[in-house]
C-alpha positions, 0 to 999 in steps of 0.5 A: 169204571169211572165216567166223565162227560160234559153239560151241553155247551159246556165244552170250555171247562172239558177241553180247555178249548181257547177258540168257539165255533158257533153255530147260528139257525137259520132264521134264528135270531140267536146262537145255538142252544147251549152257546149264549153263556160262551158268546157272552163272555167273548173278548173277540169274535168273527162273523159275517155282517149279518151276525154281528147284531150278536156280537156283545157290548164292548166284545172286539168284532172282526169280519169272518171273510176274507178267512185267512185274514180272520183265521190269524186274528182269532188263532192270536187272540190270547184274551180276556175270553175266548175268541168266537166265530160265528157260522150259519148251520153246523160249522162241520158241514161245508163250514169253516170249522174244518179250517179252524181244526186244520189250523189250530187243531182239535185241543184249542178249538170246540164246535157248537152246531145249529140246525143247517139250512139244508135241514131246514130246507128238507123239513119245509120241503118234506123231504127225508134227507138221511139217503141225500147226496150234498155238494157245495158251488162256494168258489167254485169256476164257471163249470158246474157239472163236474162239481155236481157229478158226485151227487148226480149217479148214473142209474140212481134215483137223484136226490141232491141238496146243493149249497148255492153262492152269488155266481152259482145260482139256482138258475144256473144249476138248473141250466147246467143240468138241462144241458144232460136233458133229464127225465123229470128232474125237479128242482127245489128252491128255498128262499131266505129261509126264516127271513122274511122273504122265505119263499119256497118252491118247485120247478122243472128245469127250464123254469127255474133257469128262467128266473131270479132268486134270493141271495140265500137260498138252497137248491133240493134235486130230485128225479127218477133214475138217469140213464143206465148204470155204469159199465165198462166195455159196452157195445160200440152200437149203444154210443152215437158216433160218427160212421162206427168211428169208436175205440173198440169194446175190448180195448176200451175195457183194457184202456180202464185197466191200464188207467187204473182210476183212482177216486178222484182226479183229471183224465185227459181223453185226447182224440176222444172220437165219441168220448166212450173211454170218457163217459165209461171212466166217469161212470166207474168214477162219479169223482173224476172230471173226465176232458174229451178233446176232438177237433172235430165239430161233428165228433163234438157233438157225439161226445156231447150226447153221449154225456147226455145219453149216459148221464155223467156230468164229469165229462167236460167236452172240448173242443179243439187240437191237441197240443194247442186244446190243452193249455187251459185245462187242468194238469191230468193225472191220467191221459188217454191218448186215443186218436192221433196217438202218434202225432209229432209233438204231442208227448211233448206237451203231455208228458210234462204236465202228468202229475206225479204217480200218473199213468198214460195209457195210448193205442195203436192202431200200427206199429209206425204209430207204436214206435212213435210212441216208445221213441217219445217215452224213451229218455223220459224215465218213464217205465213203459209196457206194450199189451196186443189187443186182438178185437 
């Protein structure tokens, strides 16, 4: 048998590799162990300013962001030496070293990794992290809870690292969790951490919405259980709701069903009432963004602390009318149409935005509201099936 193998950084002679994605510690002034030889014989390299002290004499430097723009000066780089970005941490985790292996592929591009800050973060905190969650806020819009649902898991223990940016904070991330109103959630700041304003601390979460942190920093969160684990079909008395006003448990669990959730996705909930098809199908699926539409204010509120009695950050309530409530969100993949189901105009607006391959489930409550509904699906190329509930 014969082996083959490498010498730590030394993947340039045992692939062939044109393009380096290096990593660079945090709080480390140089790149990772085994990269110093590669870096010094780069004829180009892309970084962010703060890494550009590393950037060798007479080496060509080019700025890392904005990324597309680097991505085509590094992928037509054809030498003297090899083009080299730098990256903080391991370039493979949350990193841009899954851009650079999309575009140019695994045969031109070697990654070399460095301690990532949420490591560094853990090991100051004490913190095992092998059983962590991790999500990243860079890019991402104004509504952090759905972008931290898949960390933060009905009846499990909350143990999430989350990777912060200058419009997504620490404060903010705490003030969109006490909007869920945990139980004994702490939160976990690491402050420049190597530099030399490292700073580290523990809060609860109205504190740490109150107050101001350095740019780079990472966010740890961890508590005891939220909320029960997930179901489907519950019974209508653990929801709040306004005078018993619920889809029934048996539908419910038939709506789920038919809806057949997918591991991700956009569901719209039109005429949410309570918002209990909603809080169950986020339950059943932490990646989904589940938008509860209920004109009424009251109703609102329910659908709020249902989300909050429930612990499923991926409902996003929303208040208004359908067809007018709809034009800001999302295309859906799958719809709910709960109350109102038949209301002139509504497939209409519906239809057309349902992403290929998806599925809209409705009730009816009467057979006027079900012969809307065929009449609106008829023409459409839609294939569609009628299931009687008794409840």
């Amino acid at each position: 048998m014969k082996a083959t193998g490498m010498e730590r950084g030394g993947a340039a002679a045992a692939t062939g590799a044109e393009i380096f994605v290096v990593g660079v510690g945090v709080g480390d002034p140089g790149p990772a162990p085994g990269a110093g030889e590669i870096l010094a014989r780069a004829g180009l390299v892309a970084a962010a300013e703060r890494f550009r002290p590393l950037v060798p004499p007479g080496c060509r430097w080019v700025p890392v962001a904005p990324v597309a723009a680097a991505l085509e000066r590094v992928g037509a780089w054809r030498g003297p030496g090899p083009a080299v970005v730098l990256a903080s941490g391991d370039p493979l985790f949350f990193g841009i070293g899954r851009r650079l292996l999309e575009a140019f592929g695994p045969g031109r591009v070697a990654v070399i990794p460095a301690v990532t800050s949420i490591q560094r973060a853990c090991a100051a905190f004490r913190i095992p992290w092998d059983d962590m969650a991790f999500v990243s806020l860079h890019g991402r819009g104004d509504d952090i809870l759905p972008a931290l649902a898949p960390a933060l898991l009905p009846g499990r223990p909350v143990k999430a690292a989350v990777l912060t940016d200058a419009g997504h904070g620490p404060e903010r991330v705490a003030a969109a969790l006490a909007e869920l109103a945990p139980r004994d959630l702490r939160l976990h700041v690491a402050e420049d951490l190597g530099g030399p304003g490292e700073r580290l601390s523990s809060f609860a979460l109205e504190e740490a919405a109150a107050r101001r942190f350095h740019p780079l920093n990472v966010v740890l969160v961890t508590g005891p259980a939220q909320g029960p684990p997930p179901a489907f079909g519950r019974a209508e008395a653990a929801y709040a709701t306004d005078g018993g006003l619920i889809t029934k448990r048996e539908v419910r669990a038939v709506v789920l069903a038919f809806l057949e959730l997918a591991g991700a996705g956009v569901l719209w909930d039109v005429g949410a009432g309570s918002g209990a098809v909603s809080v169950e199908a986020c339950g059943l699926v932490p990646g989904l963004r589940a938008f509860a539409v209920e004109r009424d204010p009251r109703r609102i509120e329910h659908v709020r602390r249902n989300r909050a009695r429930f612990f499923v950050p991926g409902l996003v309530p929303v208040a208004g009318e359908a067809p007018a409530a709809l034009a800001g969100l999302p295309d859906p993949d799958r719809v709910f149409l709960g109350g109102g189901a038949g209301r002139p105009g509504l497939l209409d607006a519906v239809l057309p935005r349902l992403g290929r391959g998806g599925r809209l489930v409705a009730t009816a409550a009467t057979l006027e509201t079900l012969h809307r509904l065929l009449e609106g699906f008829s023409g459409r190329g839609f294939r569609t099936e009628v299931t009687e509930v008794q409840a």
